[in-house]
C-alpha positions as CSV (number, residue, x, y, z in Angstrom):
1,X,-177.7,-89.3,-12.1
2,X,-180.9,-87.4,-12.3
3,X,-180.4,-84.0,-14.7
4,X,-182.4,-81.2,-14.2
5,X,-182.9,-79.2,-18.0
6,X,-185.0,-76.2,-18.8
7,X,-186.5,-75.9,-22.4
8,X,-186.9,-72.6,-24.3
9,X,-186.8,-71.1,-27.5
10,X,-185.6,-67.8,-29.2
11,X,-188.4,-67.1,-32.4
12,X,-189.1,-71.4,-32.3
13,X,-185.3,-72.0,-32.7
14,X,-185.3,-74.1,-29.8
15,X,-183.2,-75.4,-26.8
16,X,-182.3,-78.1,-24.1
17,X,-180.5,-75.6,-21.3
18,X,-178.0,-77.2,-19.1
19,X,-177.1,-75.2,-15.9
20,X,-173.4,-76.5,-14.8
21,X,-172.4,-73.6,-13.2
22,X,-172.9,-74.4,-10.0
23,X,-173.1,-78.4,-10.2
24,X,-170.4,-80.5,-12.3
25,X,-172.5,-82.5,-14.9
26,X,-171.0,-85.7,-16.6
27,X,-168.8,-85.2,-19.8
28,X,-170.7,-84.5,-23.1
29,X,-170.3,-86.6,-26.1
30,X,-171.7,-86.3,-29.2
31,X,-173.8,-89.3,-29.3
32,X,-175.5,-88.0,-25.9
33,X,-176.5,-84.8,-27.6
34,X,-177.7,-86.4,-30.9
35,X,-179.6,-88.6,-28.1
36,X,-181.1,-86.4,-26.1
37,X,-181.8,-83.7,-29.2
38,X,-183.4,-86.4,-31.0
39,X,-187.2,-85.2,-31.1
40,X,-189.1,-88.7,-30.9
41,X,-187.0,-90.4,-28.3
42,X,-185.3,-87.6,-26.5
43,X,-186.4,-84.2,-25.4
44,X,-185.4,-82.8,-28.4
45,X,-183.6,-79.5,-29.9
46,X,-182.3,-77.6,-32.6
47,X,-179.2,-76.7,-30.1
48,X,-178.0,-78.2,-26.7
49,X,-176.3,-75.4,-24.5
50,X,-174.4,-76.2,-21.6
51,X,-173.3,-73.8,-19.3
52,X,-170.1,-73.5,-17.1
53,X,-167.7,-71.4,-14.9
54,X,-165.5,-69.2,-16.7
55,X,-162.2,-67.3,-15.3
56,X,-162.5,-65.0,-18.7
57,X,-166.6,-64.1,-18.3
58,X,-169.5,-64.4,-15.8
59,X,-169.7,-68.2,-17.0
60,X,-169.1,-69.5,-20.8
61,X,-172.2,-71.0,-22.9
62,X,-171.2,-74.1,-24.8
63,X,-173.6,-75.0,-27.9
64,X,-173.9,-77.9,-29.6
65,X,-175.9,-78.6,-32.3
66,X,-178.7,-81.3,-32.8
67,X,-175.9,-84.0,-34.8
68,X,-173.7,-83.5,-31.8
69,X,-171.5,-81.3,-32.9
70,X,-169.8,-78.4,-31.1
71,X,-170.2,-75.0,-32.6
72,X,-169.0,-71.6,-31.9
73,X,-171.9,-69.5,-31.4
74,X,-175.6,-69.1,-31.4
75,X,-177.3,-65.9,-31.2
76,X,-180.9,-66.7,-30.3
77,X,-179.7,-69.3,-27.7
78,X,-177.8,-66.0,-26.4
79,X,-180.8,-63.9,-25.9
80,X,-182.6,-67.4,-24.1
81,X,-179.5,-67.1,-21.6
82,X,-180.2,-63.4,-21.0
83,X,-183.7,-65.0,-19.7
84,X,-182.7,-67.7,-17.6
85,X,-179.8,-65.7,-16.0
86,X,-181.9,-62.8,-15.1
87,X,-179.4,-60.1,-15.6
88,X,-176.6,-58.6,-17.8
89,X,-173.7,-60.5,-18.5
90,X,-170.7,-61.3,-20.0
91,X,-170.5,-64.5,-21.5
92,X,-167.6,-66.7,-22.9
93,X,-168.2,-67.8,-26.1
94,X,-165.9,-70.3,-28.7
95,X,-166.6,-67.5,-31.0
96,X,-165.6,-64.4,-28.6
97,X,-167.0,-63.2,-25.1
98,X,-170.4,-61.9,-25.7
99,X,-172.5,-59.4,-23.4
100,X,-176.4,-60.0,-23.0
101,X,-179.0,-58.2,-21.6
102,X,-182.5,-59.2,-20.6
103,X,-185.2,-56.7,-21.6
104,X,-188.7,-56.4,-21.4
105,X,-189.4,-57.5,-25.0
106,X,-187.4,-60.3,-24.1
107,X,-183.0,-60.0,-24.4
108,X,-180.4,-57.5,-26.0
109,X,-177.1,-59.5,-27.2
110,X,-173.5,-57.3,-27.8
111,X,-172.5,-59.6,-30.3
112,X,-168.9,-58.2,-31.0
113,X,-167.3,-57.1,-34.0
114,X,-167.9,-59.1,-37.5
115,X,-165.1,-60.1,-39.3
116,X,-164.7,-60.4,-43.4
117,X,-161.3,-61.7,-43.7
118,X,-161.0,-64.7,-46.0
119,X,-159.2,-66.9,-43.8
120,X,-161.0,-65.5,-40.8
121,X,-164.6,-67.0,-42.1
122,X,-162.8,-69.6,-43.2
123,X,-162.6,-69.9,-46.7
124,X,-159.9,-72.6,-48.3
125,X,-158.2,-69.9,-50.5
126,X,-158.5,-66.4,-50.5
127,X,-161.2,-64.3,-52.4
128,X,-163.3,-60.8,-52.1
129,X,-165.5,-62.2,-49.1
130,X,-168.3,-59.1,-50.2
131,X,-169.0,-60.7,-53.3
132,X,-167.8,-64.1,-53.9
133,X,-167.2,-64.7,-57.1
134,X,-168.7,-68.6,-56.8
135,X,-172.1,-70.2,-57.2
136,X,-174.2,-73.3,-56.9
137,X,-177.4,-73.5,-59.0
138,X,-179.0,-70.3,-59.1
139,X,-177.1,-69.3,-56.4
140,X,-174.0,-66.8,-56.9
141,X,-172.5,-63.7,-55.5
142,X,-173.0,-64.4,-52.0
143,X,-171.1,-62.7,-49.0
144,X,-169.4,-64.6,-46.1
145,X,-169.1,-63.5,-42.8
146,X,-168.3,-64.5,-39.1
147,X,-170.3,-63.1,-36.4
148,X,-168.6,-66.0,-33.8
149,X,-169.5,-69.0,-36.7
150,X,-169.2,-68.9,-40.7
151,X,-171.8,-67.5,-42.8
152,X,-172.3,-67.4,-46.5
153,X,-175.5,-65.0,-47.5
154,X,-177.3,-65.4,-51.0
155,X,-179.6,-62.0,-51.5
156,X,-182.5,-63.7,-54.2
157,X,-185.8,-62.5,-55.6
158,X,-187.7,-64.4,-53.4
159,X,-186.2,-66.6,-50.6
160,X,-189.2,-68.6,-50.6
161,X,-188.4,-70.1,-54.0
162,X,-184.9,-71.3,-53.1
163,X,-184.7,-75.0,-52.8
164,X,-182.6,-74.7,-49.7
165,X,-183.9,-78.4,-48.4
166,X,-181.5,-79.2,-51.3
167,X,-178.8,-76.8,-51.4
168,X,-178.1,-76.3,-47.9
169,X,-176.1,-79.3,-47.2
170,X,-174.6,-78.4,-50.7
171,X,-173.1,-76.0,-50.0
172,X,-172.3,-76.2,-46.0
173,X,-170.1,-79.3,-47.2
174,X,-168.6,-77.7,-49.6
175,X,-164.7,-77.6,-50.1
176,X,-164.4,-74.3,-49.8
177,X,-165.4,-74.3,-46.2
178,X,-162.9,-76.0,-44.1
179,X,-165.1,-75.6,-41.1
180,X,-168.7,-75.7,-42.9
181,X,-170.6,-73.1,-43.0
182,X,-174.4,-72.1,-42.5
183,X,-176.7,-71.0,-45.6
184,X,-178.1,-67.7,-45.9
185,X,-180.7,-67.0,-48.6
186,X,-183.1,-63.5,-48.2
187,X,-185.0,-61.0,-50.2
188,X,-185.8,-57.5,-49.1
189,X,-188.9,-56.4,-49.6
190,X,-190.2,-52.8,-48.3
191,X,-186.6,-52.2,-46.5
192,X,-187.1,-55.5,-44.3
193,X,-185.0,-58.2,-44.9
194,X,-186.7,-62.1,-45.6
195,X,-184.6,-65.0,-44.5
196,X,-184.2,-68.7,-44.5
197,X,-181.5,-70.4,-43.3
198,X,-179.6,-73.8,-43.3
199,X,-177.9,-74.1,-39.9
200,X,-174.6,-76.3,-40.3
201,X,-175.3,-79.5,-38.5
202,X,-179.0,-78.8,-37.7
203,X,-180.7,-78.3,-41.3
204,X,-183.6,-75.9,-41.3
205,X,-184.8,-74.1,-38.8
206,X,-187.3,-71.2,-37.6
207,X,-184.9,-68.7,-36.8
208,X,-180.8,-67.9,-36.7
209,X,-180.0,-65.5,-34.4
210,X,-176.3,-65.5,-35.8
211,X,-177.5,-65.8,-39.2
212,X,-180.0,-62.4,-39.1
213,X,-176.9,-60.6,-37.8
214,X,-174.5,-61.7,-40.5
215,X,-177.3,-61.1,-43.1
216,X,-178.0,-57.6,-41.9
217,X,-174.2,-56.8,-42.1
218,X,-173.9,-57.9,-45.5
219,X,-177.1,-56.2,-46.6
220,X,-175.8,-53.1,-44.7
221,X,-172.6,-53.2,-46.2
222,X,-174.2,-53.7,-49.9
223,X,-176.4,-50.5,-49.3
224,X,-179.5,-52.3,-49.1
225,X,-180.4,-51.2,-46.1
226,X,-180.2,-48.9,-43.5
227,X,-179.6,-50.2,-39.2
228,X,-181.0,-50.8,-37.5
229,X,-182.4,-53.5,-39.7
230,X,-185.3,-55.8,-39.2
231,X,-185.0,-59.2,-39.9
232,X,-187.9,-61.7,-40.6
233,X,-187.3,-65.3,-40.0
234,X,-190.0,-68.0,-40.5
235,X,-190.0,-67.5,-36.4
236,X,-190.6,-64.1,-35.5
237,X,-188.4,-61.3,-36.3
238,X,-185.1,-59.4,-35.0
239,X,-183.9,-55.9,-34.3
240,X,-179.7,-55.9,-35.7
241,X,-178.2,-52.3,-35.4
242,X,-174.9,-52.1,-36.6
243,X,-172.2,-50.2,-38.3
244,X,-168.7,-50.0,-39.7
245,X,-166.2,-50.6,-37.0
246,X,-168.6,-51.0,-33.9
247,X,-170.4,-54.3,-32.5
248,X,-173.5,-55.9,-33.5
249,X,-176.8,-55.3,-31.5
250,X,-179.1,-58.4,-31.7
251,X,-182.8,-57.7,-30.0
252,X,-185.3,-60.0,-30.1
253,X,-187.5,-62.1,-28.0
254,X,-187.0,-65.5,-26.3
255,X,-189.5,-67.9,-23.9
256,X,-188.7,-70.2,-21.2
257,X,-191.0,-73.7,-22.7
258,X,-190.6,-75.8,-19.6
259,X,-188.6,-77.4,-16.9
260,X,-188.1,-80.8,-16.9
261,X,-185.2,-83.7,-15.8
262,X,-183.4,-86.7,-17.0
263,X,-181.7,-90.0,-16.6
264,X,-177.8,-89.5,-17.5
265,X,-177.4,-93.1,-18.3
266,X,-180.7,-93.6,-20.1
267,X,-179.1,-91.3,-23.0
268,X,-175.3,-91.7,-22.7
């Protein structure tokens, strides 16, 4: 079966797009993502998304990542939806129903409320999620929150000399999250906030759409800055307004790469 797939990228975060809406595509396994996310012998990805009908949205947006594992959410693979959908709309998510918006700078994404309970990140046992009184290395006092997926944020002098290569898997295997969880490390330097992040089951990357949201939340939340914030990922950077009690407003850019197809069977 021959598989039409589109290529783009939110900030170089990048993205195999699977249209299913409209035609039903063979079951997904892991080992077909790993395959066809594999960047020397497969088209290759930080994410896969599938898309699908959806009797609670306009369609749902499934997203797995690079190892083949399903995840809950994705924010700059959101925004590359806003693009290859043309128009607003609501989209079912494993981490909520989420709105986007395409734009002339590129999408808008209605990323729903964040949520700062302990068991609601997960964490294994319960603890002050604002500052978590844990630490690996030189890292400590880090927030957690979920913006559709887990996040744990380290604020640092410089996030350039964190040796996330190393502590990333650290810590996104660690005990404490049930569910893993991706790394956050940033700085703030003239009111914009610096970021690097390990993505849980897809290592480093250019840019974390989910991870800039849950960042500026913590940082708002800490008083160390004001929304709408600017985030700056080794990508490109991202517009996150939010505050207490109201929804998260990501806006950034995103690029259709290229169109392309595939054999089903030469990858599953």
């Amino acid at each position: 079966m021959r598989i039409q797939f589109t290529k783009m990228h939110g900030l170089g975060n990048d993205f195999i797009m699977l249209d299913g809406r409209d035609t039903k595509l063979p079951g997904l396994t892991a080992g077909t993502v790993a395959a066809l996310a594999n960047r020397h012998t497969g088209i290759g990805c930080d994410q896969l998304i599938l898309l699908e009908q959806s009797d609670k949205a306009d369609f749902r947006m499934r997203i797995f990542n690079s190892d083949g594992g399903e995840v809950e959410a994705c924010g700059n693979a959101s925004r590359a939806v806003a693009l290859l959908h043309g128009s607003e709309a609501r989209v079912e998510t494993d981490g909520g129903v989420i709105v986007v918006s395409p734009t002339r700078a590129g999408a808008s994404v209605d990323m729903g409320h964040p949520r700062f309970d302990w068991d609601k990140i997960p964490l294994d046992y319960a603890m002050d999620t604002a500052n978590m009184p844990v630490s690996w290395d030189s890292l400590s006092d880090p927030a957690a929150v979920n913006v559709g997926n887990p996040h744990v944020i380290f604020f640092v002098a410089n996030c350039e000399d964190v040796p996330l290569d190393r502590l990333g898997p650290e810590i996104e295997h660690d005990p404490l999250f049930p569910e893993r969880v991706n790394v956050n490390v940033a700085d703030i330097r003239d009111g914009v906030i610096n970021l690097r992040v390990w993505e849980r089951g897809a290592g480093l990357t250019k840019a974390c759409g989910t991870g800039a949201c849950a960042t500026a939340v913590a940082a708002i939340n800490r008083g160390l800055v004001s929304s709408p914030a600017t985030v700056k990922l080794p990508g490109g950077e991202l517009a996150i307004t939010w505050s207490p009690g109201t929804s998260i407003i990501m806006e950034g850019p995103a690029a259709e790469s290229y169109r392309g197809s595939f054999e089903w069977s030469d990858y599953a």
